[in-house]
C-alpha positions as CSV (number, residue, x, y, z in Angstrom):
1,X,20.6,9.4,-30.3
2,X,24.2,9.5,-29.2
3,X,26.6,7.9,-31.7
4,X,27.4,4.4,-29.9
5,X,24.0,4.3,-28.8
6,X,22.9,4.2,-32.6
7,X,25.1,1.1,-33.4
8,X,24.6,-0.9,-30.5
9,X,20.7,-0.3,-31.7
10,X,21.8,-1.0,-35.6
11,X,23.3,-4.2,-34.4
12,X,20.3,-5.3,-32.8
13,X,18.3,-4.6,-35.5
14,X,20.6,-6.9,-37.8
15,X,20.6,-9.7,-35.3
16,X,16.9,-9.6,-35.7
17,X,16.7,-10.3,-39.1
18,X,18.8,-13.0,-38.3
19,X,16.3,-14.5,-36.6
20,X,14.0,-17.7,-37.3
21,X,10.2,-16.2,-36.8
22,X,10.3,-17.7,-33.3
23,X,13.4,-16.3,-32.5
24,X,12.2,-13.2,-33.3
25,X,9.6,-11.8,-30.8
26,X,11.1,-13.9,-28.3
27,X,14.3,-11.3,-28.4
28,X,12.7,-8.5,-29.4
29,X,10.4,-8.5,-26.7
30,X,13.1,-9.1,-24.3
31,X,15.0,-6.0,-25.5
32,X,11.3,-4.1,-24.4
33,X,10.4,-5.6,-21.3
34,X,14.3,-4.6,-20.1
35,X,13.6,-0.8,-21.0
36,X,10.2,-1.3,-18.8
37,X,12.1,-2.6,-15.9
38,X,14.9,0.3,-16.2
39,X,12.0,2.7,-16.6
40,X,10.5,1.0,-13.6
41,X,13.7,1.3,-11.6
42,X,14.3,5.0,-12.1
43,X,10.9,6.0,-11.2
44,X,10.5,3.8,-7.9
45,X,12.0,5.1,-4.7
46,X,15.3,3.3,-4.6
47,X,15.7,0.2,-2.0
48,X,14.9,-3.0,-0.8
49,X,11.2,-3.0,-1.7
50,X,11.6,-2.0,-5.3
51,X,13.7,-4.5,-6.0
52,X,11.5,-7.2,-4.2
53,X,8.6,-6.1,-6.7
54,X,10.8,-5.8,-9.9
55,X,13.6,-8.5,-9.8
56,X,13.5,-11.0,-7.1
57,X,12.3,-14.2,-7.1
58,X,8.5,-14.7,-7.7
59,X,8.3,-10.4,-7.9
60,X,5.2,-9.2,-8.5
61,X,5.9,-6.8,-11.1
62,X,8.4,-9.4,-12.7
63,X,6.4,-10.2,-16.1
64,X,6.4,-9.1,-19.4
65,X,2.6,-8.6,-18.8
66,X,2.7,-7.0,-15.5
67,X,5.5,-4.3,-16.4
68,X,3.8,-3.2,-19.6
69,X,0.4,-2.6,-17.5
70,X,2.4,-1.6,-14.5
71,X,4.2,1.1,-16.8
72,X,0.6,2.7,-18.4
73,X,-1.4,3.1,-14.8
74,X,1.9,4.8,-13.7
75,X,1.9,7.3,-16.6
76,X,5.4,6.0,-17.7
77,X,4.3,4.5,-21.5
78,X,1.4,6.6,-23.4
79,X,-1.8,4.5,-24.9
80,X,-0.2,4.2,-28.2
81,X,3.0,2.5,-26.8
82,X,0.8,0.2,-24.5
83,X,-1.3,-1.1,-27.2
84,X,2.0,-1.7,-29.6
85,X,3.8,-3.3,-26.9
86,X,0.5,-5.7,-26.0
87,X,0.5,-6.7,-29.3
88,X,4.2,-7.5,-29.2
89,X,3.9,-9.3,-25.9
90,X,1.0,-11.6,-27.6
91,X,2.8,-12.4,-30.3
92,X,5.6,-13.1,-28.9
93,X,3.5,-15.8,-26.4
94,X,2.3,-17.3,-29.1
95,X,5.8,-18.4,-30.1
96,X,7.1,-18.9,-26.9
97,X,4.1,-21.3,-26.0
98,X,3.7,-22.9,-29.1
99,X,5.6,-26.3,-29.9
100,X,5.7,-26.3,-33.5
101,X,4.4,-25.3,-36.8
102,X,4.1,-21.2,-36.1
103,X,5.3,-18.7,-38.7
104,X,4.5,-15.3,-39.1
105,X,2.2,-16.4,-42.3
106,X,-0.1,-18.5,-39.3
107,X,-3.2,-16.7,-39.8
108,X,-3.8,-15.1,-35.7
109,X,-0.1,-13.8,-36.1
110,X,-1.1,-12.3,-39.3
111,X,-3.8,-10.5,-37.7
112,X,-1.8,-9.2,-34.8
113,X,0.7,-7.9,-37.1
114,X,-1.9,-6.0,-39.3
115,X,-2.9,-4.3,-36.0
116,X,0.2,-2.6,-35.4
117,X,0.5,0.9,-36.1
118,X,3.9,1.6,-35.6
119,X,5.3,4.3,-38.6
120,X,6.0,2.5,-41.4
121,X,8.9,3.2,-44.3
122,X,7.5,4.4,-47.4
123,X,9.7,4.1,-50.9
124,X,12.2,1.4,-51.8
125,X,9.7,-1.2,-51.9
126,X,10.0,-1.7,-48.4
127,X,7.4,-5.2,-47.8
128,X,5.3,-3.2,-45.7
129,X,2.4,-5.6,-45.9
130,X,4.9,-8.5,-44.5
131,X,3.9,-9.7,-41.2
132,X,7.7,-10.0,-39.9
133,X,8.4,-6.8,-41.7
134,X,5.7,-4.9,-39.8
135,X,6.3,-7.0,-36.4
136,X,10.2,-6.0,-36.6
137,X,9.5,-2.6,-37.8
138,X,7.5,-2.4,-34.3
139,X,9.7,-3.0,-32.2
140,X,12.6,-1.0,-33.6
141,X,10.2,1.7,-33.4
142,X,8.8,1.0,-29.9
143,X,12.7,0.4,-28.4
144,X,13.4,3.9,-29.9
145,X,11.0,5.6,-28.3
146,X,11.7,3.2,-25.0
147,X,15.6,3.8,-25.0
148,X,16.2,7.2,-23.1
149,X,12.9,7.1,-21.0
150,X,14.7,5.6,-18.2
151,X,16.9,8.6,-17.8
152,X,13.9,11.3,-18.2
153,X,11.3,9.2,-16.2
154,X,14.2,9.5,-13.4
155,X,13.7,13.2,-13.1
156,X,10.5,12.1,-11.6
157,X,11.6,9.4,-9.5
158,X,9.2,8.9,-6.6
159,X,10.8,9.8,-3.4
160,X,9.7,8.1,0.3
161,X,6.7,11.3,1.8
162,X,5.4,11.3,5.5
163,X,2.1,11.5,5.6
164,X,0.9,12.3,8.8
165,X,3.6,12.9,11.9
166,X,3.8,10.7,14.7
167,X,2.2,13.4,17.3
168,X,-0.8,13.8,14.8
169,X,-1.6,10.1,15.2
170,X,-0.7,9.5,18.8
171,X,-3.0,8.8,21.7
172,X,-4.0,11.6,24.3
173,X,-5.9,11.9,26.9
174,X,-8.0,14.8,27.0
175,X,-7.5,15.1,30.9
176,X,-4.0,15.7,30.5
177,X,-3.5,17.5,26.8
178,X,-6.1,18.8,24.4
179,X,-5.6,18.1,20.4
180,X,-3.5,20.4,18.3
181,X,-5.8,23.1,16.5
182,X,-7.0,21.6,13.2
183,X,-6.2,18.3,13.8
184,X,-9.2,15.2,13.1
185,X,-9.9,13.7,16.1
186,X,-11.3,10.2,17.0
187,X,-13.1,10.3,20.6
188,X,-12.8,7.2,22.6
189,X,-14.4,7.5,25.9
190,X,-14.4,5.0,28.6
191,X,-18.0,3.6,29.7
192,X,-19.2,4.5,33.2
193,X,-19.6,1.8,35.7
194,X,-23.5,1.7,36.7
């Protein structure tokens, strides 16, 4: 990771810890769903209709939700990053829909937090068994594997194709031109007046 890079990440990571436990997965998971859009953005063909289905009013693909599934049927996150980043995105709805009362000791966000199986530090007594600990440990671990994949998923940005030419799709008729060689054909003939 280059060497600005690094800090800008180091001082996300301290404004995290900063953060009350709803604060928390509200910004982490904002820092994630903005690598999914870039990663998004350098794999779609450039133009009008990408940005319609990533960032314009009522888009399609403009949800947390959407861009993380959006993401794995495209081949762009692996299985272990979608179910991380799942688990993020519910936990962080909890907060974000709850009015009151939620911690990371509630029991359900708990239980989301004991499922995630990002890498955890070992030594120094690091509170491994923490739900906040584990839930921020996630995400640092999920935004470093998320940071560059923009700029490597572009090398496999899609790019506009024809698929068939005009002439292989245009109507003949068979009394003035026969078909190309090789080419499908669908007959229409005209009925004969009895």
């Amino acid at each position: 990771m280059r060497l600005e890079h690094a800090e800008d990440l180091a001082k996300f990571v301290e404004e995290l810890r900063k953060e009350t436990d709803r604060g928390l997965p509200l910004v982490g998971a904002a820092l994630i769903d903005e690598k999914l859009l870039e990663t998004l953005q350098a794999f779609f063909i450039e133009g009008k209709s990408s940005k319609r289905l990533l960032t314009e009013g009522n888009a399609p693909l403009g949800t947390f939700s959407s861009k993380i599934e959006t993401c794995f049927a495209l081949g762009l996150i692996d299985e272990f990053e979608y179910q991380e980043i799942s688990l993020i995105r519910k936990v962080r709805n909890e907060f974000a829909h709850a009015k009151h009362g939620l911690s990371f000791q509630t029991e359900k966000i708990k239980g989301f937090c004991s499922s995630l199986k990002s890498d955890l530090p070992e030594g120094s007594n690091y509170p491994t068994n923490d739900p906040r600990f584990r839930f921020t440990n996630a995400i640092v671990c999920i935004v470093l594997r998320l940071y560059y994949r923009p700029a490597w998923v572009e090398k496999e940005r899609r790019e506009s194709k024809t698929w068939v030419t005009a002439d292989e799709v245009r109507w003949r008729s068979v009394e003035d031109e026969l078909p190309p060689e090789g080419v499908p054909v669908m007959v229409m003939a005209k009925g004969k007046d009895k």
